[in-house]
N, C-alpha and C positions, 0 to 999 in steps of 0.2 A: 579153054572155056569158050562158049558160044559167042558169036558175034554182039549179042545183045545180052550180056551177060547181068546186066545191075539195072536197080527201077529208081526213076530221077524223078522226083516231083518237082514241080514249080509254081511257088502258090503265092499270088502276090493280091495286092490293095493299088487300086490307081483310079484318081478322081477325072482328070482330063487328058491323061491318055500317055502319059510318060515313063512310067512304070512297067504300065502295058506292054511297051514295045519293046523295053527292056527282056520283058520278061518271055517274047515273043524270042526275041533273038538268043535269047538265054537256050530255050525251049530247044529251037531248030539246033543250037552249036552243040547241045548236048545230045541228041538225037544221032548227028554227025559222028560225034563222038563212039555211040557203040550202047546207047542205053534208050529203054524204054524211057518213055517219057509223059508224061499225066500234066499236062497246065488248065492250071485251077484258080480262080479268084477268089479271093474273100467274100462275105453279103455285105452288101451298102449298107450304113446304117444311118445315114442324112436325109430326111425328109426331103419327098419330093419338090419340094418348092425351091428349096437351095439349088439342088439339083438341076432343075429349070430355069432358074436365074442365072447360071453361066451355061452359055453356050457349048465352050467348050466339054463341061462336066456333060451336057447333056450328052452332046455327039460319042464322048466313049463312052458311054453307058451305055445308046443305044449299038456301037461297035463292036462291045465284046458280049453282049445279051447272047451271044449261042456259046462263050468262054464256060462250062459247069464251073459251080460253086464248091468248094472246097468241104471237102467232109472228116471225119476223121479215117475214113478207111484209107483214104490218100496218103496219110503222114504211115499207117502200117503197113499200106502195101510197097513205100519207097524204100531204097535202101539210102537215097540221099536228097534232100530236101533244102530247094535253095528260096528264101525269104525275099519277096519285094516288098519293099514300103517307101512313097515318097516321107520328105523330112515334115513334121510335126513338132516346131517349137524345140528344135533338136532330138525327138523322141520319134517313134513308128506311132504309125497312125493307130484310131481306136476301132479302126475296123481288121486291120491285123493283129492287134494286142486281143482283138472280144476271139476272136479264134482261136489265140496261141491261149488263151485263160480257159476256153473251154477242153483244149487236152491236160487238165487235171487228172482227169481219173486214169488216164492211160499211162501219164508220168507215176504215177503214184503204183500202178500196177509193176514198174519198170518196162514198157513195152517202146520208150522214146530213147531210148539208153542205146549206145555203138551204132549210130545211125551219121554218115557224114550230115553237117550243116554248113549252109554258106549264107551272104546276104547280100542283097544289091536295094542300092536308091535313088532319088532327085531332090534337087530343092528347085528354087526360082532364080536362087542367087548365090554366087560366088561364099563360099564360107558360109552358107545357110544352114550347115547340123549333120553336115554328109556323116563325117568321121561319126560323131557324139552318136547319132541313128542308130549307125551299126553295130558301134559297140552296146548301145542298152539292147539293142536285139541279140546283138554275143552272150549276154546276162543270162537272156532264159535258155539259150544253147549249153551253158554249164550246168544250168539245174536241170538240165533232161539229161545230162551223160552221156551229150553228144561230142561226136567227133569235129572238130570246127576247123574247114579249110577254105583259108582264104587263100589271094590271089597273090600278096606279097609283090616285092619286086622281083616275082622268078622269070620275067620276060621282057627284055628290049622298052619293048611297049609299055608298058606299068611306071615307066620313069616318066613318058609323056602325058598318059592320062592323072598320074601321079596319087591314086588311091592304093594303099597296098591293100584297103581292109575288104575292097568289093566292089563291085561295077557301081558307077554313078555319072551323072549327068547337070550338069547345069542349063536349069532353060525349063520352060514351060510348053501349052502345044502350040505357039507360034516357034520354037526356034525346036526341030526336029533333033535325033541321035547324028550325032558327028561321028568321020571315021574313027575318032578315038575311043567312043563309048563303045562302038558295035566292036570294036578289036577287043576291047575288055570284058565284054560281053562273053564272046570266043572264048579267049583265054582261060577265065573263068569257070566255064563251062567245061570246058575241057581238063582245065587241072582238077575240079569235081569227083568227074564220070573218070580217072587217070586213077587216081587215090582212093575211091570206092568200090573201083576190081580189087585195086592191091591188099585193100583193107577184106574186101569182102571172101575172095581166093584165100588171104592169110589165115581169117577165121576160118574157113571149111579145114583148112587144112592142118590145124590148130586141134581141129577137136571139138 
């Protein structure tokens, strides 16, 4: 098969910039990896004022304003689709939940079905929702018929960052990605785009 054989979306929600870079590093490893690659943000949906009252929220906002906003043609044209959300009260934010709610009609069509999915997050603080996050975002990965690969402990590294479910991070935008996150980042990313030839060659070849 060609060098760049499988299409990788990266579609994440990030208020002051943690997610972002996540989702940055995500992007480039899987790139590396052998797939096209699309990263895509959610639309804000916090009034400017809030917005404006943290600095930080302001600075990525104005950081990734050239990042395109996520469409649904994104989630059709990838064949593997990996979820950013920092942690919300143990849940995904309501600006990736109003996206993931508005591919109704396309689940419904079954056109979300045999697509890999993955997910990556952050909190502020140690034990802040990491796991809980990812798994309610694994929730709608089953009602769409998705193929769900995480990261598990298949690498060295995954004992020390110590998430099996997805890349995460502790820390806000004063305390930046440690080598640990950007390696699971990698990882991640690569076992993705790894498992999305194999799945994807399987089917052609499948019939």
């Amino acid at each position: 098969m060609p060098v760049h054989d499988v299409h990788v979306a990266v579609i994440y929600y990030s208020s002051t910039g943690t997610v972002a870079e996540l989702a940055r590093r995500i992007a480039d490893a899987a790139e590396h990896a052998g797939a096209d690659v699309r990263l895509r943000r959610t639309a804000e949906l916090a009034p400017q004022t809030a917005i404006d009252a943290n600095p930080a929220w302001a600075a990525n906002a104005a950081a990734t304003a050239d990042v395109m906003e996520a469409t649904h043609e994104d989630v059709l044209w990838a064949d593997a689709v990996l979820f950013g959300t920092p942690t919300r009260f143990g849940n995904v934010t309501s600006q990736l939940k109003q996206y993931l709610d508005t591919l109704g009609g396309l689940w419904q069509q079954g056109r979300l079905a045999d697509k890999v999915y993955s997910g990556f997050t952050a909190s502020a603080t140690r034990h802040g929702g990491q796991e809980s996050t990812l798994l309610a975002l694994y929730h709608t990965i089953h009602h769409f018929g998705g193929i769900l690969i995480a990261p598990g402990y298949t690498d060295p590294a995954k004992f020390v960052d110590g998430n099996p479910y997805g890349t995460s991070h502790v820390g806000g935008p004063d305390t930046p990605l440690d080598d640990d996150a950007r390696t699971a980042a990698r990882i991640q990313a690569e076992r993705v785009v790894k498992f999305t030839k194999a799945i994807k060659h399987g089917l052609a070849q499948a019939g």
